[in-house]
N, C-alpha and C positions, 0 to 999 in steps of 0.2 A: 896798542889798544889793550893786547891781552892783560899786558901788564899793570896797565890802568884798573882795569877789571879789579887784578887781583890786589891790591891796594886800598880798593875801597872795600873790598871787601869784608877785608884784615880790619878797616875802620869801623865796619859795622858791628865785627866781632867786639872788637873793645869798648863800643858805644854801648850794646847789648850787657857786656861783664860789668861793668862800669853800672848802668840804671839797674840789674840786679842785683850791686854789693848794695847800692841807696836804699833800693826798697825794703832786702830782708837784713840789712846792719841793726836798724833799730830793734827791730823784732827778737835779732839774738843778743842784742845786751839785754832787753827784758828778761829772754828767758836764764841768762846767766845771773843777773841780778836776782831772779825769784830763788837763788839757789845758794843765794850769800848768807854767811852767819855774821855777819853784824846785825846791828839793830836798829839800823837806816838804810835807806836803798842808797849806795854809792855803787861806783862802776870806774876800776873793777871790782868786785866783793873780795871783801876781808875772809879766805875760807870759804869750804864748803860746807851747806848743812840743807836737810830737809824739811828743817823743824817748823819753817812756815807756811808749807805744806800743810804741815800739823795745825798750824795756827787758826789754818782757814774751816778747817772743820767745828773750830767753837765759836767763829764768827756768822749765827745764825741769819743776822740783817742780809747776809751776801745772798747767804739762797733764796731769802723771801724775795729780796730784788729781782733776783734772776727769774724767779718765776712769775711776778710781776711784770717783765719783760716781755718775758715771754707769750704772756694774756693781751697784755699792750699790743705788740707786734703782728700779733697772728689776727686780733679783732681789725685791729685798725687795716689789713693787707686785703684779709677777705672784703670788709664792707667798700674799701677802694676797687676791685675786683668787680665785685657787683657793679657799683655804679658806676665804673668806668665803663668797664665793657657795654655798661646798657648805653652812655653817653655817646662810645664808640658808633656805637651802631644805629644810632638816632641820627647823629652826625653826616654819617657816610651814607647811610639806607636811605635817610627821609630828609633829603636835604629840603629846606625852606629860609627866608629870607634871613639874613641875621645870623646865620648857624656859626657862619666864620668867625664872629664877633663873638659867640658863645663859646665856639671852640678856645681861641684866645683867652678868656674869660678862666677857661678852666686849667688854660696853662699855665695861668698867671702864678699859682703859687711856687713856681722854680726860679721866679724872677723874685719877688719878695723877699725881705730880709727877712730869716727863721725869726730871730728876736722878734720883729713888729707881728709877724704873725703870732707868738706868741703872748705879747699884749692885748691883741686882740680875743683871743681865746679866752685869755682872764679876764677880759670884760665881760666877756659875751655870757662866758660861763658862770660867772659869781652873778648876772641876772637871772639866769638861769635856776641859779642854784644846785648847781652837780659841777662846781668846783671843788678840785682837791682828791676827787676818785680817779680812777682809772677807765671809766667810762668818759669823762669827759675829751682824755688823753685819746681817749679812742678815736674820738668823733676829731679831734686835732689833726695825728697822726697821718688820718685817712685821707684828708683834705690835703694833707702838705705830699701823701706820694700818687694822688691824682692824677697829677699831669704825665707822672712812669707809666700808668697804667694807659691811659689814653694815647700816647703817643705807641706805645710797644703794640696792644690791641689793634690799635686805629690802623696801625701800618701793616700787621698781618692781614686785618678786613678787606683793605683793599687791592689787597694781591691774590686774596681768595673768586674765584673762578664763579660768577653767578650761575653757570649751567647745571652745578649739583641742585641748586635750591630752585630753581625754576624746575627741573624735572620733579621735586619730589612736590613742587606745588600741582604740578599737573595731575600727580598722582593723586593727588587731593588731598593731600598732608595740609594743617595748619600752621600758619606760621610758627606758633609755639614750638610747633612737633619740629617742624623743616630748624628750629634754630639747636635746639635737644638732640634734631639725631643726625643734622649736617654741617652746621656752622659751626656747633660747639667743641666738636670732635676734631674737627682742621684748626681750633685755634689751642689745643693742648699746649704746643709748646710756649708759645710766646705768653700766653696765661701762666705757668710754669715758669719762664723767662720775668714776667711782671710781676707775680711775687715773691718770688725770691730777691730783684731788686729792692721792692717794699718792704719785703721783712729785715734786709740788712740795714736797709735807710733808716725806716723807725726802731730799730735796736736798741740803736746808740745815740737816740735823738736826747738832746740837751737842753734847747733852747727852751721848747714847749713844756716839756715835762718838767725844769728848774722851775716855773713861773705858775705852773697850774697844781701839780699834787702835792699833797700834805704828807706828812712823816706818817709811814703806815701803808704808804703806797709809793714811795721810793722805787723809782726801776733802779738796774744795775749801773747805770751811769752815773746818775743822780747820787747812789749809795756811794758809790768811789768818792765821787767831788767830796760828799761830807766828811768821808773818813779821815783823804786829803790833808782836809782842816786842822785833823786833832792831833795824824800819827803821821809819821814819815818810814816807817820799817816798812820791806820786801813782801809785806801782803801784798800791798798796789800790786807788785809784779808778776804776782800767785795767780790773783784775781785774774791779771790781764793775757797769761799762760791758759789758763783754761778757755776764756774767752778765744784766743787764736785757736784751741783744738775746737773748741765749738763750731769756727766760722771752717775750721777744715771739716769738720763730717759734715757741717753743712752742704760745703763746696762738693764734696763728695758725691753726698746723698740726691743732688741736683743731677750731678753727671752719671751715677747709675738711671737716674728715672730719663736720662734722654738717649741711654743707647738704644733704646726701642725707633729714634727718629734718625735715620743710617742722612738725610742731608744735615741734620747739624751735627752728627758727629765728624762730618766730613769737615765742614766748617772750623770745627773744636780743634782737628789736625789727627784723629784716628783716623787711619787707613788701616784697614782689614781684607 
């Protein structure tokens, strides 16, 4: 038996080496690639050189996108935030006939294909008339990471402990107050946890944003595809080098803001 034991063990080990050479193989020919001196992305690179490093700094379009992205990303997370959370809580707090079908309703768009959602958007939007900004991307965006937000909320609500908020109702707190300074405090993490989800998800959303903004409001994905089209050199891989340091301080910057929560760092695998 012992030896059966260790056997699969040794299996798991190799299973383990094995789906992390998959994951980051690709990721390190990027970054070898962004570091070729040819004038095409091949792999491996002809030579080493910096120079398109250099190159990315006179490729103004990049930053507008990024920052673009960035307005995209953060509007669209918050306003799903808002209205999830409030939807969470309508849901679970004030159940009434129908809510399951609502609930449904609002999960629907993880089931939808990005594309038709996208169609839809540019219809809706060009009646509208606020197609082609990034305000409309917003109102998109929001709608397609909903269902993260409601399901991640929904499931912390319900595991939250109704006797904080019934004591402070008796205290005579308003619900307002009871949700400000009891319920809103217990959901930091997983609020935390739902948009950081949302802002990854809508970063690099494609679908939506190819179909609805005009040149001028290009995010950084959108800006890639076009360049794409014209050039084939080791920008692509420049661009997509910064992009992985981004998604790392990102990652980062998540797990400094949760060591203040000692059960999900336990969860995360710190032991202190």
């Amino acid at each position: 038996m012992r030896t059966r034991n260790v056997s699969f063990k040794w299996v798991l080990y190799v299973a383990a080496i094995l789906i992390c050479l998959f994951l980051t193989l690709p990721l390190l020919i990027i970054i070898l690639t962004s570091f070729g001196a040819g004038t095409s992305s091949v792999f491996p690179p002809k030579g080493f050189s910096t120079e398109w490093y250099s190159h990315l700094a006179s490729q103004k379009q990049f930053g507008q996108a990024f920052v673009n992205s960035l307005i995209a990303s953060s509007g669209a997370t918050l306003l799903a935030l808002v209205g999830g959370t409030l939807a969470a809580m309508a849901i679970l707090y004030y159940p009434f006939p129908g809510s399951g079908v609502l609930k449904a309703f609002f999960m629907s768009p993880m089931v939808v294909p990005k594309i038709t959602l996208g169609v839809a958007y540019l219809i809706l939007f060009s009646k509208m008339h606020i197609a082609g900004g990034l305000f409309a991307l917003i109102l998109g965006e929001a709608v397609t990471v909903f269902p993260f937000v409601i399901s991640i909320v929904g499931s912390a609500l319900a595991n939250l402990s109704p006797a904080d908020r019934e004591a402070a109702a008796d205290l005579g707190a308003k619900p307002l107050r009871v949700f400000f300074t009891v319920t809103l405090p217990q959901l930091k993490i997983s609020l935390l946890m739902a948009s950081a989800i949302s802002f990854v998800f809508t970063f690099d959303q494609v679908e939506t944003a190819l179909l609805i903004l005009r040149q001028g409001s290009y995010t950084l994905p959108i800006q890639l595809f076009i360049y794409m089209e014209k050039w084939q050199d080791p920008t692509i891989a420049v661009v997509s080098v910064m992009m992985i340091v981004f998604a790392l301080l990102l990652f980062f910057g998540i797990k400094v803001a949760l060591k203040s929560a000692p059960a999900m760092e336990k969860m995360l695998g710190n032991k202190k």
